[in-house]
C-alpha positions as CSV (number, residue, x, y, z in Angstrom):
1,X,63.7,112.6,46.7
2,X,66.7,110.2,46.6
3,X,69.5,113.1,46.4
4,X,67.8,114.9,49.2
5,X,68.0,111.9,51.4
6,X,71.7,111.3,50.6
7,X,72.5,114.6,50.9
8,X,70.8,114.5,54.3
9,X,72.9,111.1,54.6
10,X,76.3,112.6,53.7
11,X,76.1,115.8,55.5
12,X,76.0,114.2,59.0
13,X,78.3,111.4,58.4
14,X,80.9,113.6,57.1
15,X,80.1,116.2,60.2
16,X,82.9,116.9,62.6
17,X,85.1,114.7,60.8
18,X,88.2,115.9,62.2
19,X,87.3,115.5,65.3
20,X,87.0,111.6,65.0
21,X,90.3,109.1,64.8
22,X,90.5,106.8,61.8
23,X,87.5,104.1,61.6
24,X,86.0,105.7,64.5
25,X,82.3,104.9,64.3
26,X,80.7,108.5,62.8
27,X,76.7,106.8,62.9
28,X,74.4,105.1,65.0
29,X,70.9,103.9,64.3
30,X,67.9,105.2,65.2
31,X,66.7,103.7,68.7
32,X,63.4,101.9,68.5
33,X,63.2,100.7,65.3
34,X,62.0,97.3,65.1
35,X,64.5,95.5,62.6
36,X,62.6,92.7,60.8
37,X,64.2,89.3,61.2
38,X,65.4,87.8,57.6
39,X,64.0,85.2,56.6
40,X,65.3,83.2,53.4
41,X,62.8,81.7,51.4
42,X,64.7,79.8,48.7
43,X,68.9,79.5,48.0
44,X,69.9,80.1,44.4
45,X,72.3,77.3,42.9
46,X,72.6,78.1,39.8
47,X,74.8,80.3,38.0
48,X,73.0,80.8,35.1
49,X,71.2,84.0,35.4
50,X,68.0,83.0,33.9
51,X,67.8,80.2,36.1
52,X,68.8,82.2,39.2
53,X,66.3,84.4,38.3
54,X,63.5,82.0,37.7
55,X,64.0,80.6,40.6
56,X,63.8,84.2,42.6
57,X,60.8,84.9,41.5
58,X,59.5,81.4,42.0
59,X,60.4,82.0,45.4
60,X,59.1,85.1,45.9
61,X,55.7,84.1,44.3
62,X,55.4,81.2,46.9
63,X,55.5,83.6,50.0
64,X,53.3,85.9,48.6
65,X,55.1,88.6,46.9
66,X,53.7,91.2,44.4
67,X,56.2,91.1,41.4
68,X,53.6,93.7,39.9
69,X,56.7,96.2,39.5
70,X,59.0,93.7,37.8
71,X,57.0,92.6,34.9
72,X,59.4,95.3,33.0
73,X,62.3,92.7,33.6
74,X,60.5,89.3,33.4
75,X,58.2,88.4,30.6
76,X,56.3,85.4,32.9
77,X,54.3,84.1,29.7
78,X,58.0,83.7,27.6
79,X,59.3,81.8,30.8
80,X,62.6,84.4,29.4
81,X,64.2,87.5,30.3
């Protein structure tokens, strides 16, 4: 499904593009679509990975968030990557 939606993607941006000057906007969004304000929920000051990442999910998991799909990456009993 992904290549059919950057095919669908590439074909209009790259439409008529001789007829627009250099970095001439070529894309607009759509009109009505409510954009969801961002809200941060934790900042990440560490550089260790596995710390950066602990505290990600920590974060996540305090708001709420399903982390059902990244069990593949996180083993949550080993506290480890």
């Amino acid at each position: 499904m992904r290549h059919k939606l950057a095919g669908y993607l590439a074909k209009h941006i790259t439409k008529d593009f001789a007829s627009h000057k250099l970095n001439e906007k070529r894309y607009w969004t759509s009109r009505g679509v409510i954009v969801p304000e961002v809200m941060p929920i934790d900042y990440i000051l560490s550089d260790d990975p596995a710390t950066a990442l602990k505290v990600a999910f920590d974060a996540a998991r305090l708001v709420g968030a399903s982390l059902e799909r990244c069990e593949m990456f996180w083993r949550q009993e080993l506290g480890a990557l």
